[in-house]
Structure formats: structure tokens, C-alpha cells
N, CA and C atoms as a LAMMPS dump frame, in Angstrom:
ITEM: TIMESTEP
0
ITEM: NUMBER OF ATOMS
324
ITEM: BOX BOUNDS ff ff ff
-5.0000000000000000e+02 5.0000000000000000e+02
-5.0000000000000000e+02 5.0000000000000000e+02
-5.0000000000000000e+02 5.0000000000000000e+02
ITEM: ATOMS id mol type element x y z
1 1 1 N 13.626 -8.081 -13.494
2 1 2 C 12.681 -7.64 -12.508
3 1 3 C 12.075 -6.298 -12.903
4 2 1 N 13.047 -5.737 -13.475
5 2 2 C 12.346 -4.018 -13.87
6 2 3 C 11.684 -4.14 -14.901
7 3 1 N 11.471 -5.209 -16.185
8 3 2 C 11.218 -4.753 -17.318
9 3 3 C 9.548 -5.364 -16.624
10 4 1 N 9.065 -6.261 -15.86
11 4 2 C 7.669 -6.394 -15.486
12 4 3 C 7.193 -5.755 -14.332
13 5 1 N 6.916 -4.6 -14.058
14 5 2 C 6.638 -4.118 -12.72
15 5 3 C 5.262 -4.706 -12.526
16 6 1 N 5.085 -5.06 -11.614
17 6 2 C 3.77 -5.288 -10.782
18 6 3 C 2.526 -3.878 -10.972
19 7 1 N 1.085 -4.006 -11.123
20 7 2 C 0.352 -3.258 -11.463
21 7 3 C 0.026 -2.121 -10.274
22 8 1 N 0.558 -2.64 -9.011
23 8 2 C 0.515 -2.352 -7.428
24 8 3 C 1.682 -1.059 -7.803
25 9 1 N 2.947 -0.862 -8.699
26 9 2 C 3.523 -0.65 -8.465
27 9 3 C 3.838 1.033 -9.325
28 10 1 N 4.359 1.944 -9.246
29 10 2 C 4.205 3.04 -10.164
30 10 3 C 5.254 3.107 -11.038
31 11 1 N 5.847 4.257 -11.778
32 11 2 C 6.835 4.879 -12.506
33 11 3 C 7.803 5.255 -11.493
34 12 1 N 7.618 5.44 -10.198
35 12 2 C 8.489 6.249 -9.629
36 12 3 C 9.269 5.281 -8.767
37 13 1 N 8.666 4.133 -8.424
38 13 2 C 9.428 2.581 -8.045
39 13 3 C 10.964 2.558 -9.258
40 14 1 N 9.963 2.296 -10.648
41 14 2 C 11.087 1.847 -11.295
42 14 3 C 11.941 2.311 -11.663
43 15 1 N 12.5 4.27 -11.26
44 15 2 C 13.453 4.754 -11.172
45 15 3 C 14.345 4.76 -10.507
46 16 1 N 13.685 4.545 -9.331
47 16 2 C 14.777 3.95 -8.065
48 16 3 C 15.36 2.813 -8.138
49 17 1 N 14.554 1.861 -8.373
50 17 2 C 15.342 0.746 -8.411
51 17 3 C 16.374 0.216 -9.742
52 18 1 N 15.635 1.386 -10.713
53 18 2 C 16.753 1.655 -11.965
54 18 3 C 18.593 2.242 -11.561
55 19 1 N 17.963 3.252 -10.531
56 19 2 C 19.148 4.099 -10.111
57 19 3 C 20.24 2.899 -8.953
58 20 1 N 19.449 2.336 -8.518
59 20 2 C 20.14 1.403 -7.804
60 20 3 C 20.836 0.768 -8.136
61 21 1 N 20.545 -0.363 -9.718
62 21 2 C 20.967 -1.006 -10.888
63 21 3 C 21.991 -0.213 -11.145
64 22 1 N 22.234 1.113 -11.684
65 22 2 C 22.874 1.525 -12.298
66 22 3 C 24.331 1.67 -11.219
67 23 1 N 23.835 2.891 -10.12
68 23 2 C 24.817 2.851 -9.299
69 23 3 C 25.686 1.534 -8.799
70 24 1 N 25.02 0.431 -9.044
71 24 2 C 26.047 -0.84 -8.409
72 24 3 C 25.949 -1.09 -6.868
73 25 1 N 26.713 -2.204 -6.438
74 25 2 C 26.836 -2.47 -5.151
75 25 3 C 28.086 -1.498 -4.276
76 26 1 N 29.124 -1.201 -5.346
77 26 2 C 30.514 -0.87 -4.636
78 26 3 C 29.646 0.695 -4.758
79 27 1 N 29.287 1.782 -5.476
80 27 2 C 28.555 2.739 -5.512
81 27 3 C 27.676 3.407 -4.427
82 28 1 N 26.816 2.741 -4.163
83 28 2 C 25.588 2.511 -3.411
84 28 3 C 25.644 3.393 -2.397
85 29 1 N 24.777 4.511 -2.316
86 29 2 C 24.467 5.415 -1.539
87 29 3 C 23.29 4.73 -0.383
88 30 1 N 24.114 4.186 0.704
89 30 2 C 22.953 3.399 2.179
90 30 3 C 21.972 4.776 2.186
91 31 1 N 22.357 5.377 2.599
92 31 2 C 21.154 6.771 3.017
93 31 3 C 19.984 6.936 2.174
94 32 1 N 20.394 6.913 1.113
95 32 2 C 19.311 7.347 -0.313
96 32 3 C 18.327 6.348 -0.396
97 33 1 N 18.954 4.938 0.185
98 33 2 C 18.444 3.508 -0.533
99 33 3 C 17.523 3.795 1.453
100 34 1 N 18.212 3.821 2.112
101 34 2 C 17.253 3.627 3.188
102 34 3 C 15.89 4.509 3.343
103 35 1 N 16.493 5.63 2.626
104 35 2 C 15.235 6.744 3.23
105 35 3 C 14.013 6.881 1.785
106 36 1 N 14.348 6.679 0.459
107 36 2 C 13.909 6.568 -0.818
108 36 3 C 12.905 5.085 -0.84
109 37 1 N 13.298 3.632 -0.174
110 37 2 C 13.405 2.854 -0.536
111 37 3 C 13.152 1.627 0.967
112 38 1 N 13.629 1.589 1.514
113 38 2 C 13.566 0.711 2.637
114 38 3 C 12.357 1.544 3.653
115 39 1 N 12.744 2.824 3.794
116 39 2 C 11.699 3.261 4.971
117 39 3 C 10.248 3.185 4.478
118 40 1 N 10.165 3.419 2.92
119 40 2 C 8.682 3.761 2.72
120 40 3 C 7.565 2.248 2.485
121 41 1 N 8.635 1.527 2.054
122 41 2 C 8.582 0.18 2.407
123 41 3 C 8.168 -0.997 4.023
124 42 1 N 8.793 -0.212 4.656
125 42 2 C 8.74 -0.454 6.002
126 42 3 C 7.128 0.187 6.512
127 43 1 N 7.069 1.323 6.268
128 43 2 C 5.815 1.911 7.061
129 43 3 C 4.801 1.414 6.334
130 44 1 N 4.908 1.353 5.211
131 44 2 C 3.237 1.019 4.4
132 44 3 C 3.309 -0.86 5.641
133 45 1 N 4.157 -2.089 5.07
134 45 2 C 4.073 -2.966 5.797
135 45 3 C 3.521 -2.302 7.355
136 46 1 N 3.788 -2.086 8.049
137 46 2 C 3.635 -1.477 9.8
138 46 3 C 2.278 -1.025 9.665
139 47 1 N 1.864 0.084 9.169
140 47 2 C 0.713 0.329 8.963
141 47 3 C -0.399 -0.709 8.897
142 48 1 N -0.072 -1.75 7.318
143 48 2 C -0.942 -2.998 7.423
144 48 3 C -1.011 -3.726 8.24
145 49 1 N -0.085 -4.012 9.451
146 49 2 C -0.197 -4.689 10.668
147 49 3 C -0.456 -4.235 11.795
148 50 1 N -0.234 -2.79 11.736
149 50 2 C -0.78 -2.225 12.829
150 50 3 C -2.291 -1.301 13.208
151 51 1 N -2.712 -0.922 11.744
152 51 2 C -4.245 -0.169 12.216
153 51 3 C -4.981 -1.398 12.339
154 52 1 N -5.021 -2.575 11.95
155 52 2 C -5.892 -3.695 12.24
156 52 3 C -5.91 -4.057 13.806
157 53 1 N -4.651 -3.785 14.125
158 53 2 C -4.654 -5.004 15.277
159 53 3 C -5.206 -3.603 16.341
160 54 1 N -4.374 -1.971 16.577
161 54 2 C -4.944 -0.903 17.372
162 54 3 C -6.001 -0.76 17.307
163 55 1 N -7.143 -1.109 16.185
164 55 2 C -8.968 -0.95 16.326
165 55 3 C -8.887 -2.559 16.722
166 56 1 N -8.796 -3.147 16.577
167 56 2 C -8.918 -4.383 17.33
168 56 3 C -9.123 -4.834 18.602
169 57 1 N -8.016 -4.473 19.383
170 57 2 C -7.386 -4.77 20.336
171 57 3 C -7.345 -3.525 21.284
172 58 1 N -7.353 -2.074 20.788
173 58 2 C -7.415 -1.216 21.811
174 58 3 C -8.561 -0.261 21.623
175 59 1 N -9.152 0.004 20.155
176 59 2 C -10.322 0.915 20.202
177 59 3 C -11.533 0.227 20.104
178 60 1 N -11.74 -0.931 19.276
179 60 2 C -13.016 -1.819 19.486
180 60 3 C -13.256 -2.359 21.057
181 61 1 N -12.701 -2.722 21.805
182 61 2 C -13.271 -3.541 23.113
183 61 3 C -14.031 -2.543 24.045
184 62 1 N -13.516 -0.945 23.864
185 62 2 C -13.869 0.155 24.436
186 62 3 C -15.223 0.344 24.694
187 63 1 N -16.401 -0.119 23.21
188 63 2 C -17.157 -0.227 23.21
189 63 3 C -17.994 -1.003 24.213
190 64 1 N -17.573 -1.369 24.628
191 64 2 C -18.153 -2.971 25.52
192 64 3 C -18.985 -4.086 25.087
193 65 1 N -18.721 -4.871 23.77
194 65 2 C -19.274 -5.656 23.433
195 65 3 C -18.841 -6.902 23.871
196 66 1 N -19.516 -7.806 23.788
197 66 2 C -18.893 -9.026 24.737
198 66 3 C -17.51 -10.258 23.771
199 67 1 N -17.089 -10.808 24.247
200 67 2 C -15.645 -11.025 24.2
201 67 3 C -15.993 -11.971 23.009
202 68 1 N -17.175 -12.689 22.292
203 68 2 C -17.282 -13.276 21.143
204 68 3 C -17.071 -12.321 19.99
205 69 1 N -17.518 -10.984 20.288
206 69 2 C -17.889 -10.066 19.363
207 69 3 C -15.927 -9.483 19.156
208 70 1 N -15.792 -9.308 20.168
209 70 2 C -14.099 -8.596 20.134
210 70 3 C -13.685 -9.682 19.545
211 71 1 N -13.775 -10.875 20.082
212 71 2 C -12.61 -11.869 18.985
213 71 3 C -12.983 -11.924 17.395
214 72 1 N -14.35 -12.059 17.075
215 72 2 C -14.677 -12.035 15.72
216 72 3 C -14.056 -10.584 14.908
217 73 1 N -14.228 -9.804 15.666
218 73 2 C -13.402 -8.493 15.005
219 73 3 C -11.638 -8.691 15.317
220 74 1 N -11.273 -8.944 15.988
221 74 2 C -10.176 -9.245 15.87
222 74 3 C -9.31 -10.528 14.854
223 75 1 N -10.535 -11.565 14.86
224 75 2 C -10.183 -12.467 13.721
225 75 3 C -9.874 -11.665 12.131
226 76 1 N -11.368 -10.834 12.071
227 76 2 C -11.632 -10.124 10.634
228 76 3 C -11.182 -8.596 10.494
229 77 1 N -10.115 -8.521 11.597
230 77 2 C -9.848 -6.988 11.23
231 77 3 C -8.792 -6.422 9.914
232 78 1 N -7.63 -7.537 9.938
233 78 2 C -7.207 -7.926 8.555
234 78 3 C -7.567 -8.363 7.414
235 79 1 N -8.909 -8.823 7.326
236 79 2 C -9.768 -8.824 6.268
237 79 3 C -10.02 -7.689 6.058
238 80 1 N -10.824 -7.622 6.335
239 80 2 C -11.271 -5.552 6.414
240 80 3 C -10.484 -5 5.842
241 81 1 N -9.08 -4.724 6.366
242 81 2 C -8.364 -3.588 5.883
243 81 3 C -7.754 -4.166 4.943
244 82 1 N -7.695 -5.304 4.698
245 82 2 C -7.558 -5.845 2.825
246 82 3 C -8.577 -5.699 2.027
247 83 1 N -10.164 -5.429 2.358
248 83 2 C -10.743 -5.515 1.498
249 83 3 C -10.826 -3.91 1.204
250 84 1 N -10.887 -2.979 2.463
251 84 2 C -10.427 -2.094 2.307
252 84 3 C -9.547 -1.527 1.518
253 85 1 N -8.262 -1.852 1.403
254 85 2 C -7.147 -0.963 0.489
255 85 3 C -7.477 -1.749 -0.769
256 86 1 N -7.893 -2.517 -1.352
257 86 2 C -8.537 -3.175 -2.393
258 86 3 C -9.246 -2.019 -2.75
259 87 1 N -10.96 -1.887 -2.375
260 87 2 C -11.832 -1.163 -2.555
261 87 3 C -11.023 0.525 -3.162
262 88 1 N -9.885 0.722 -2.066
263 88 2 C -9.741 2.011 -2.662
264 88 3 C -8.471 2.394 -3.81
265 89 1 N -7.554 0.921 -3.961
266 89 2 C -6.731 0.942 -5.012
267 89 3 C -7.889 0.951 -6.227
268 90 1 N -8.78 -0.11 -6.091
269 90 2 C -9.779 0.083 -7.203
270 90 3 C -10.42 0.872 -7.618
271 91 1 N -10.652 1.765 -6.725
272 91 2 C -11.408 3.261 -7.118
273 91 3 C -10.397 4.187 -7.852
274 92 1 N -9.281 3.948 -6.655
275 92 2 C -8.23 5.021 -7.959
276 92 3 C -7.985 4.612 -9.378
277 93 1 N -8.013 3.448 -9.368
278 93 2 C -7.792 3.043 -10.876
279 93 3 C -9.189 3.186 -11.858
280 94 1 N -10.576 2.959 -11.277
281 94 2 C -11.684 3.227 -12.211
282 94 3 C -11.691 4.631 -12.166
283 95 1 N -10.99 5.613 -11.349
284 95 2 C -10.97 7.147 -11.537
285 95 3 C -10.104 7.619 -12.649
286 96 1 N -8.451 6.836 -12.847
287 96 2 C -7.763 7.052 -13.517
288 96 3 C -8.401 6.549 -15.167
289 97 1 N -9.003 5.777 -15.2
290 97 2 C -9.442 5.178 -16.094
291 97 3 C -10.539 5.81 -16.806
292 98 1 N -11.426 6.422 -16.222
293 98 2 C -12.618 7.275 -16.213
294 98 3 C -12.062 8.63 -17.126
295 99 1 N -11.525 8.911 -16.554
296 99 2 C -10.501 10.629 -17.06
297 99 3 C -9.741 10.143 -17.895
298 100 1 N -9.264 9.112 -18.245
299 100 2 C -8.745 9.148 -19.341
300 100 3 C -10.077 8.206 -20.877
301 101 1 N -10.552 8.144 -20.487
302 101 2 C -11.434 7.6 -21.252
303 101 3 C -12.886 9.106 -21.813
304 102 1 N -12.317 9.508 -20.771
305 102 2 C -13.685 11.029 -21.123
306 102 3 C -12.42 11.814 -21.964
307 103 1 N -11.315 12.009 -21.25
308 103 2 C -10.104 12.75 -22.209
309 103 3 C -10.331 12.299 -23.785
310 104 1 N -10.345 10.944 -24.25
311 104 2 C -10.281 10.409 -25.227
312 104 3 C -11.074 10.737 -26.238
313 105 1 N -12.321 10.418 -25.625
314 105 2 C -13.8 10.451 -26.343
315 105 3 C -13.775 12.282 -26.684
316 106 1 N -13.499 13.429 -25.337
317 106 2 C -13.71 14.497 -25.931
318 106 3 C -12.449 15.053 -27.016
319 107 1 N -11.676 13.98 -27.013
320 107 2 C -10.446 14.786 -27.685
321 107 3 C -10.232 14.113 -29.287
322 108 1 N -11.745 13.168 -29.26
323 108 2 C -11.985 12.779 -30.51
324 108 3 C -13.204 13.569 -31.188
């Protein structure tokens, strides 16, 4: 599992879950693994289920648009914020990519 990390995923994943490997099951520090590892895990998930559905469901209707319009945003509010964190994983990566490609060229 460690030697292919996912592209979603950084350097600093695969230390932890290196350290985890290493430490063992009988080892295993719960605290470290919950607060390093399970919590940050937990909120990113919560987050993705929850800013969709709170503009959805409690800040879009505010507006007063009529109840076809609230359900269509409520259908596509999870679209959105997928195409959303898409749009901006992709930017960080054509940024990372950018700077290292101008690094290159001027350091040739």
C-alpha cells in the first residue's frame, strides 16, 4: 500500500502510515493514530458532506427562490463542491508545476 501512494496523497501521509507499520499493532500509540490520522481524516470527509448540504438546505432557500430552484441546487450542490475541490487541487498542481518548470529552464 505504501510503495503506490495515490497522487491525492502527500509525503507526509506516507510517514505516518510508515510509522504505524513500523510501530506494530501490540506498539501502537491510539492518541497519535487518532489525532495525526483518524481526525484529519474525519473532518476533510464532514466538511465534503457538510458545506454542500448547509448552502443547500440552510443558506440558499434564504434567498427566496422557488422550491424547483432549491431542489436543483440541492440536487447539484455536491457536484459543485466536487468540481470545485477538483478545479483547485488542479490549480495547485499547474502552480507546483509552473515553478518548477521556470526553476528548471532558469537554472539551465
Amino acid at each position: 500500500m505504501l510503495d503506490q501512494m495515490a497522487p491525492l496523497v502527500d509525503e507526509g501521509w506516507r510517514v505516518k502510515f510508515e510509522r504505524v507499520r513500523e510501530d506494530g499493532f501490540s506498539r501502537l500509540q491510539g492518541l497519535w493514530v487518532l489525532r495525526e490520522i483518524v481526525i484529519p481524516i474525519t473532518a476533510k470527509l464532514l466538511t465534503a458532506l457538510c458545506i454542500p448540504y448547509v448552502f443547500a438546505k440552510g443558506i440558499f432557500p434564504v434567498f427566496g427562490y422557488p422550491l424547483i430552484v432549491n431542489s436543483a441546487v440541492y440536487r447539484f450542490a455536491w457536484l459543485g463542491c466536487l468540481l470545485f475541490s477538483v478545479l483547485c487541487f488542479c490549480t495547485k498542481r499547474f502552480h507546483v508545476w509552473f515553478t518548477n518548470l521556470h526553476n528548471s529552464i532558469r537554472d539551465d
